[in-house]
N, C-alpha and C positions, 0 to 999 in steps of 0.2 A: 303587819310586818314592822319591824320595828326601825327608827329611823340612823341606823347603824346599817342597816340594807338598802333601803331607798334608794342611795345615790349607785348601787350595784346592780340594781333591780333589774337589767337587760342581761347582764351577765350571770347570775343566779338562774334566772326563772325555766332554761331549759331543760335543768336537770331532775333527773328521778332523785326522790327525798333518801337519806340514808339516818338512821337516828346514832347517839353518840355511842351506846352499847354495844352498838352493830359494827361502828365504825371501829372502835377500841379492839371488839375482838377480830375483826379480817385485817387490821394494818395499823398496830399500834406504832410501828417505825420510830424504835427508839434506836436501832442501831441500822443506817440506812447511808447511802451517798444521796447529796445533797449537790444539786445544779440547779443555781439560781438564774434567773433571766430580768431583765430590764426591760420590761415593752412598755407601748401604748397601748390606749383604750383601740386605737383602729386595727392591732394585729390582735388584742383579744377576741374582739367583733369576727374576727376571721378565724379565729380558733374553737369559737366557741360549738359550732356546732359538731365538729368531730370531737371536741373534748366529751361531749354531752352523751355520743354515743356507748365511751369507753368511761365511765365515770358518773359515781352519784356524789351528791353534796348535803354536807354535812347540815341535816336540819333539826332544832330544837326550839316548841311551844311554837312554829310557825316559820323563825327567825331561818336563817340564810347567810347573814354575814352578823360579825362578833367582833364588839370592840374589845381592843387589849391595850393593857397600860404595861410595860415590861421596864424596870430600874436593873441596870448594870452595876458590877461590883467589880475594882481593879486598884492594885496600890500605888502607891505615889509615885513607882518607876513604870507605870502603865503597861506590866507583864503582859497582863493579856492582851493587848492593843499590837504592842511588838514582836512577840511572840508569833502572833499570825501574819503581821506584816513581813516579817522574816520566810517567812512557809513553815516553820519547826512543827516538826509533826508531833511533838508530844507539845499540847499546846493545851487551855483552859478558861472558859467563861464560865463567870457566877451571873446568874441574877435570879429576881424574883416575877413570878408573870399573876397577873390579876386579869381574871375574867371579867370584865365589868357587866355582861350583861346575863351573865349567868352568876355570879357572885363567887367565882372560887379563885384560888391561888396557889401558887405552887414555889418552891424552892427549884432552882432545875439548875444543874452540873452540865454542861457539855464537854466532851473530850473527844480528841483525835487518835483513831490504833495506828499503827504499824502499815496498815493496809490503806490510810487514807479515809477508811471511815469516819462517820459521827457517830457518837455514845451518847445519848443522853439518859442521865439518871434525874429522878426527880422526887418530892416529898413532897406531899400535901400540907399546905403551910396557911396560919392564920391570915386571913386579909388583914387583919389589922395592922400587919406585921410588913407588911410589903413595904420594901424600900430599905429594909432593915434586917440584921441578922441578929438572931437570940443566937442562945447558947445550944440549942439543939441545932438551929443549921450552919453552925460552926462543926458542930458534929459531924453532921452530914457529909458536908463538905470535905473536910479533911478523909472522912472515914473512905467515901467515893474515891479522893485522888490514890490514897492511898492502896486502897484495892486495885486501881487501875495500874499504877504506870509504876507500885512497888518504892515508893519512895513518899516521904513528905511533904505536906503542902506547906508552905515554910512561912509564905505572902501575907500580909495584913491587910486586906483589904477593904475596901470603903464605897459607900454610894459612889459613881462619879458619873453616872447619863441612863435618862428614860426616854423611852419615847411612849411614841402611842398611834394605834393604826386600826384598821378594818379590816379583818378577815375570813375570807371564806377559804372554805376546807373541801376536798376533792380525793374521793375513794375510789380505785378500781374496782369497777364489776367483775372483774377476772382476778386474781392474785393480791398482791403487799402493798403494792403501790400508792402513794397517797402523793398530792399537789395541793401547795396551798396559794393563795392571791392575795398579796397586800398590797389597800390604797388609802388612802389620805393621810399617811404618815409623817409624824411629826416628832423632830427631836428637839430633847429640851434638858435644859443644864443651868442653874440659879435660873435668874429670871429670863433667860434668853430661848426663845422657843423661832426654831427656821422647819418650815412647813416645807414641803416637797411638791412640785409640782402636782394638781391633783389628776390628771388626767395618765400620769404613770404611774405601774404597777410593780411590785416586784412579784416575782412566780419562780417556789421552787419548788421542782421536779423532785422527790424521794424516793430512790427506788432500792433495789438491791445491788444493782450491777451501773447504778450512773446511766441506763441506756433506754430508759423505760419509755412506755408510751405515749406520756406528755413532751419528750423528748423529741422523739421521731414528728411529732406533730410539728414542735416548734421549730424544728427544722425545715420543714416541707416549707414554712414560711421564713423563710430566711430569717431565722436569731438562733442565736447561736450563748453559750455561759458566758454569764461578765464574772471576767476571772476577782477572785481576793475581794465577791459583793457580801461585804459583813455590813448587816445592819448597824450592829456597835462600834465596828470600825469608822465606817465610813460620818456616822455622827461625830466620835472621836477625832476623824481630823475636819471637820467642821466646827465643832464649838469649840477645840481645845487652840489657841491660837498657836503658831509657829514649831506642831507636830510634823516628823515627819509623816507622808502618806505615799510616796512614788508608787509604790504597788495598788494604790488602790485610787490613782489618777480614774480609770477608765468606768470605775462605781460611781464615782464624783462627776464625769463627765455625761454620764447615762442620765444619772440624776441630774442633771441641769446646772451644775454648783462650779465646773468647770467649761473653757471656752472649746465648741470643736475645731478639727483642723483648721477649717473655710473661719474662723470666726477669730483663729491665734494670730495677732499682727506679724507681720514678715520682716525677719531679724535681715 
């Protein structure tokens, strides 16, 4: 196992293996609702074995959990950052995601319909290339937005935040559904890198209907969605100094970055 899993190795090991062919073709979930959750290592511990029931996990050459390195793209009025923070549902993130332990990468688009959905369209993109856009994923880009939402992408956009995390991948034995688990995440912007507590996870649920059976699980143990948890946001108002973030106080605060009620001094 490689040591990109090790430190997951209790949370992996009860599932039945699913390979990545198998997985693509029962639940590629590129157009899916997305419910994120904020726990700890002690309500995974309690989840794990009914996840295990309903649910195989993504295995390749042995492996179980898979490092990713992912660069954000936004322009200097930070559209996409505010755009989400706003709620505007015709909303838009670029970036590039690098497999590191499989060696591939990808250009990926996400977008928002009408319905509140995610979109994501993606191209298969040179590693070398990560962190950067040629002229073919300018193409892309532009070509994507404008298929979707009938209008131009207008934005000049630029590197501005990566991070990097461990994850494992979670496929319904019955239907579409797919869950994924990220831990040991790390945002990082020039030289400034803030690690996340390592013992929290982010987990989100992918379903068709928002209501799926990882869902109904992490309910049974009281969690419930952390509203407006954007990975690229919530970095964004961590490295970027004196952003606003109000809407995503409660992402901040899950993750450890903010003080809770018991912990805010008394005005």
């Amino acid at each position: 196992m490689s040591s990109s899993a090790s430190a997951t190795e209790w949370l992996e090991k009860p599932f039945a293996p699913i390979g990545l062919e198998a997985l693509n073709a029962k639940a590629a979930m590129l157009e899916r609702i997305d419910n994120k959750y904020i726990v700890d290592s002690a309500v995974l511990r309690r989840a794990v074995s009914d996840l295990a029931r309903h649910f195989d996990i993504l295995e390749i050459d042995g492996n179980r959990a898979f490092a990713y390195e992912t660069c954000y793209f936004d322009d200097a009025g930070r559209h996409s950052y505010f755009d989400h923070h706003q709620g505007r549902r015709k909303r838009v993130k670029v970036r590039t995601r690098k497999y590191l332990d499989i060696g591939s990468c990808y250009l990926e688009v996400k977008l928002k319909d009408i319905r509140g959905r995610t979109v994501k369209k993606r191209l298969a993109y040179d590693s070398e290339k990560h962190g950067t856009l040629d002229d073919s994923a300018w193409t892309f880009v532009r070509d994507t937005y404008r298929a979707f939402y009938h209008e131009e992408f207008e934005h000049s956009i630029s590197r501005v935040l990566e991070m990097r995390y461990v994850r494992a991948t979670l496929v319904a034995k019955q239907g579409d559904e797919r869950m994924t688990i990220d831990s040991g995440l790390q945002f990082l912007s020039g030289d400034a890198v803030v690690p996340v507590d390592g013992d929290l996870f982010i987990v989100e649920a992918k379903s068709a209907n928002g209501s799926g059976i990882a869902d109904r699980i992490l309910r049974r143990l009281h969690q419930h969605p952390t509203k407006h948890c954007s990975k690229y946001c919530a970095g964004t108002a961590l490295m970027t100094s004196g952003t606003k973030h109000n809407n995503f106080r409660p992402a901040l605060r899950k993750l450890g970055f903010l003080p809770t009620a018991m912990e805010r001094p008394a005005l």
